[in-house]
DRENGUZA-489215 format. One line per 10 residues: their letters; for each residue x negated, y negated, z negated of C-alpha. Coordinates in pm, 1 decimal. Example, Ala and Ser with C-alpha at 12.3 -4.5 7.8 and 13.67 -1.06 7.14 Angstrom:
<nodes>
AS = -1230.0:450.0:-780.0  -1367.0:106.0:-714.0
</nodes>
This chain:
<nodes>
XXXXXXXXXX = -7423.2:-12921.0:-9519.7  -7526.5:-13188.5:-9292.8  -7766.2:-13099.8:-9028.8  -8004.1:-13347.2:-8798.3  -7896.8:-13311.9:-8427.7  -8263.5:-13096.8:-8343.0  -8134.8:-12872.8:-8682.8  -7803.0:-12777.1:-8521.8  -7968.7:-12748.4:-8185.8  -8242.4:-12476.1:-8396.7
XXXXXXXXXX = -7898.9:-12283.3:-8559.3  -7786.1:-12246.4:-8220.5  -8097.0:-12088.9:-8085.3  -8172.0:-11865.0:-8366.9  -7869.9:-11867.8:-8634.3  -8013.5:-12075.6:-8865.6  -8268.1:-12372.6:-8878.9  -8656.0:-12481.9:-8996.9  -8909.7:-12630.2:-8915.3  -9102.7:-12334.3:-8851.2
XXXXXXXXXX = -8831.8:-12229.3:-8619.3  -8818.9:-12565.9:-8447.9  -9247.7:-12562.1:-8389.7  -9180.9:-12133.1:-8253.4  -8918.3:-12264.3:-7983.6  -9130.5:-12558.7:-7902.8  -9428.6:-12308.4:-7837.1  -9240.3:-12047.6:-7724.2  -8915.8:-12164.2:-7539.6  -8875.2:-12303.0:-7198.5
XXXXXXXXXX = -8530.9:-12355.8:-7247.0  -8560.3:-12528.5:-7645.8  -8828.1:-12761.0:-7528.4  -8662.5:-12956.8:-7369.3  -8395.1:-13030.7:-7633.7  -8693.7:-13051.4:-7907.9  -8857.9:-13334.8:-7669.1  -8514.9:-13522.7:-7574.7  -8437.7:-13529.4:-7976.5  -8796.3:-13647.8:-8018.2
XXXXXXXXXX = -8742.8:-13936.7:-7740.8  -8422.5:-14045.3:-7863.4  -8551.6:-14084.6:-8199.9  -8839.3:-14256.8:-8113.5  -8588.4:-14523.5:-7951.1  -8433.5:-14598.3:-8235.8  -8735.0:-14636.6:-8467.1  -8914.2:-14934.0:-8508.1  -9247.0:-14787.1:-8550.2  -9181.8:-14466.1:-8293.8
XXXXXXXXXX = -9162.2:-14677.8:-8006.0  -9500.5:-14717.1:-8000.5  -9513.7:-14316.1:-7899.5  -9227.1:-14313.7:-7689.8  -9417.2:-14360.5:-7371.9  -9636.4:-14077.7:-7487.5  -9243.7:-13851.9:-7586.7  -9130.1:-13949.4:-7227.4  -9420.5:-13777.0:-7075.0  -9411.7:-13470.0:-7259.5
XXXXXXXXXX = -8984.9:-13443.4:-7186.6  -9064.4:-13469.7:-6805.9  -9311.8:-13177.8:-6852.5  -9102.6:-13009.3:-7078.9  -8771.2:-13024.8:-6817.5  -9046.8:-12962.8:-6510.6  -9160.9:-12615.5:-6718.3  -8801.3:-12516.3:-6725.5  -8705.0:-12598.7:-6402.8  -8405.8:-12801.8:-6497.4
XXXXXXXXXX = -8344.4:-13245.9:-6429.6  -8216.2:-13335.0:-6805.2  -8297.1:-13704.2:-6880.8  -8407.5:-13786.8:-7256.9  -8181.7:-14045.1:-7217.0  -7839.1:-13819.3:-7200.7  -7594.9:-13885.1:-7459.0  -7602.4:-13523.5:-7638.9  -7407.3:-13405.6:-7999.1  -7560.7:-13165.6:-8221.6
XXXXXXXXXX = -7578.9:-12791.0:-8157.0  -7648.6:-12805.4:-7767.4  -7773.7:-12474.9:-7657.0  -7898.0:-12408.5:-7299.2  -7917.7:-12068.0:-7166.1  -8159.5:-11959.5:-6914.2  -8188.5:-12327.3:-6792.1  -8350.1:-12241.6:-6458.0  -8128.8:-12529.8:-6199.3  -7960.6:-12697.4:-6485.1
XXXXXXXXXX = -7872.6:-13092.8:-6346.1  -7770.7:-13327.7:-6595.3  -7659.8:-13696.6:-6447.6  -7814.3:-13950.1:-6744.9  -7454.4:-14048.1:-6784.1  -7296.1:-13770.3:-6884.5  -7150.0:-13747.2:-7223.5  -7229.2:-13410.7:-7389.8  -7053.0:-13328.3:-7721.1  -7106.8:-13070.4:-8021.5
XXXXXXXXXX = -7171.4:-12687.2:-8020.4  -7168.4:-12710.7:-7611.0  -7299.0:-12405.6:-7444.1  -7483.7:-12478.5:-7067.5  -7568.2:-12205.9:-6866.2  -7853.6:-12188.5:-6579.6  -7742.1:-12374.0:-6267.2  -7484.7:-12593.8:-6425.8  -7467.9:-12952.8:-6279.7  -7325.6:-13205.4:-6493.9
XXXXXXXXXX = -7324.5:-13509.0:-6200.0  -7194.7:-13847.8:-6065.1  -6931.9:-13844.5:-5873.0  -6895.1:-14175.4:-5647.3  -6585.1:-14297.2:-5509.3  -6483.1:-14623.3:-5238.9  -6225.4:-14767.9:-5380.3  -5963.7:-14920.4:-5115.1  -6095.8:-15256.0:-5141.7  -6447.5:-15134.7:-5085.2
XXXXXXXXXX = -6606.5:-15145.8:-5459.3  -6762.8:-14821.7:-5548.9  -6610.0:-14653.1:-5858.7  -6887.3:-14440.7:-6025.4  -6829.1:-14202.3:-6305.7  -6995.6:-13906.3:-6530.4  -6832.2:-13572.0:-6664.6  -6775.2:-13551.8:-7066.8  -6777.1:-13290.5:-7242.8  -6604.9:-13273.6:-7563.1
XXXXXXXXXX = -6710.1:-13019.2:-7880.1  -6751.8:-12679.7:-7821.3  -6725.5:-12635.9:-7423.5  -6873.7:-12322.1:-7297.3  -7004.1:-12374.6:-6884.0  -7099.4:-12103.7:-6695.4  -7372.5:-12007.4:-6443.2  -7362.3:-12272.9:-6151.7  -7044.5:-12421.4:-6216.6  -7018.5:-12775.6:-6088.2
XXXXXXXXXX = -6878.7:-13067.1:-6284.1  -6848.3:-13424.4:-6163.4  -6675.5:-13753.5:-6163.7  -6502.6:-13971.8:-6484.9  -6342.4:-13665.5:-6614.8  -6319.3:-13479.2:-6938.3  -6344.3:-13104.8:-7068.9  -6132.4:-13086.7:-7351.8  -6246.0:-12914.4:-7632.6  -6311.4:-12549.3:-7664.8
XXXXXXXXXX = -6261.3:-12513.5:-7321.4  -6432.1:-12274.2:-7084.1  -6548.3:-12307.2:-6742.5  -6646.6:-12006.3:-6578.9  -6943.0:-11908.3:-6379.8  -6942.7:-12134.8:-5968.4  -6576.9:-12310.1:-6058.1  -6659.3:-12658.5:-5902.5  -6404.6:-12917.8:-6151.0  -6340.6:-13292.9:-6073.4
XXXXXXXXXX = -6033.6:-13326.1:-6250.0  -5978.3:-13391.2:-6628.4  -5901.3:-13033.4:-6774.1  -5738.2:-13014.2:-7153.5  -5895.0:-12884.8:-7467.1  -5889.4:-12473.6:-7506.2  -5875.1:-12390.4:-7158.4  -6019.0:-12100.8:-6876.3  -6095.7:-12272.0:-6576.3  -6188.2:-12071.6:-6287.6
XXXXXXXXXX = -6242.5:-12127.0:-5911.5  -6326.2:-12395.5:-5607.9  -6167.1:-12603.5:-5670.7  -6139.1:-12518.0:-6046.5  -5773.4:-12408.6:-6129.4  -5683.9:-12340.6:-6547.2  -5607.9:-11995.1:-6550.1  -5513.1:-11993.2:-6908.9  -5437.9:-12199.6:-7210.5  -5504.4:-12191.9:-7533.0
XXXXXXXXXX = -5805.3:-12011.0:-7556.5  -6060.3:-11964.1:-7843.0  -6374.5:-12150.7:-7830.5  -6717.8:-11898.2:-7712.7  -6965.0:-12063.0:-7965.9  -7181.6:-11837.5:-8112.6  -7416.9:-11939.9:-8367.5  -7179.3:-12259.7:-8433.3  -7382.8:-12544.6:-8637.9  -7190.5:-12649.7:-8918.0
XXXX = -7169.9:-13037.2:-8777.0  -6827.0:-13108.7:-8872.9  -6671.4:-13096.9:-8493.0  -6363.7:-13133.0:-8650.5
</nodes>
C-alpha cells in the first residue's frame, strides 16, 4: 500500500487514513493543521496550475502554525507519517531535514547552528532526522548533524553532535545512554522506511 505523504501523516494521527479524517483534523486539530496546510503548500509548489493558490496556502500555514503556537515553515523538507504532539513551542529551522514516521513533541527545536570557521567564513548547518526518530518535550537539536534512525531523544537533552541509528540519548549536553533500542512509533504508516 502506498500512501500520499498527508495519508501517512492522517494514519499517524488516528491509525488509519481518509479524507474524512483528514477534513476532522483540519477542523478540529491544532496540532494536524499545520501538517494538512504544509502538505497543501508543498503541493501547490510543484503543480503547475496550484501555484496560482499558493499565495492563498501560505497564508492559511502561517495561521495554521500561529493557532498552534509552533514556527514550522511550509517550506521544511518533511517524509511521510510526521506526527506532532501537543505542538505548543515546537521550532523548526526551514532547513532541517525531517524523515519518515518521526514523532515531535511540544517544545522541540529543530535549529541552525552557526559556526566561524578559523579563517572567518561562517559554516551554517541544519539537524536531520532520519526515519522513525522519536524527540521529546523541549529537547534541543542543532547544527549539520544527524539522528540515526529509530533513535530516541529524550525530553530537555540539548544534541549537537551526530548520534547513530537506534539510540537513547539523554542529557545537556546529550550523552547515548543506550544502544540498540527499538523504534517508539506508534501508529507507523506503511511508507516503506525501509
Amino acid at each position: 500500500m502506498s500512501l500520499t505523504p498527508l495519508q501517512a501523516d492522517t494514519h499517524r494521527f488516528y491509525g488509519r487514513s481518509s479524507t474524512a479524517l483528514v477534513v476532522r483534523g483540519f477542523l478540529t486539530n491544532r496540532t494536524f493543521r499545520p501538517l494538512i496546510t504544509l502538505r497543501w503548500c508543498q503541493n501547490l509548489r510543484r503543480s503547475g496550475v496550484g501555484r496560482l493558490l499558493l499565495p492563498f496556502c501560505k497564508v492559511l500555514h502561517r495561521f495554521a502554525t500561529h493557532n498552534a503556537c509552533m514556527d514550522l515553515s511550509w517550506a521544511t523538507v518533511m517524509g511521510p507519517g510526521v506526527v506532532l504532539t501537543h505542538g505548543w513551542g515546537l521550532v523548526v529551522s526551514p532547513g532541517a531535514r525531517i524523515g519518515a514516521n518521526v514523532t515531535l513533541f511540544h517544545g522541540v527545536t529543530l535549529g541552525r547552528r552557526d559556526r566561524i570557521a578559523a579563517d572567518g567564513t561562517r559554516q551554517i548547518g541544519y539537524p536531520t532526522l532520519e526515519d522513525e526518530v522519536w524527540v521529546g518535550a523541549h529537547a534541543v537539536i542543532v547544527g549539520a548533524i544527524t539522528i540515526g534512525r529509530g533513535s530516541r531523544i529524550g525530553a530537555g537533552a540539548f544534541v549537537t553532535e551526530d548520534i547513530p541509528p537506534y539510540s537513547v540519548v539523554t542529557g545537556n549536553p546529550g550523552r547515548i545512554v543506550k544502544s540498540q533500542c527499538t523504534p517508539d512509533v506508534y501508529n507507523p504508516a506503511p511508507v516503506g522506511t525501509d
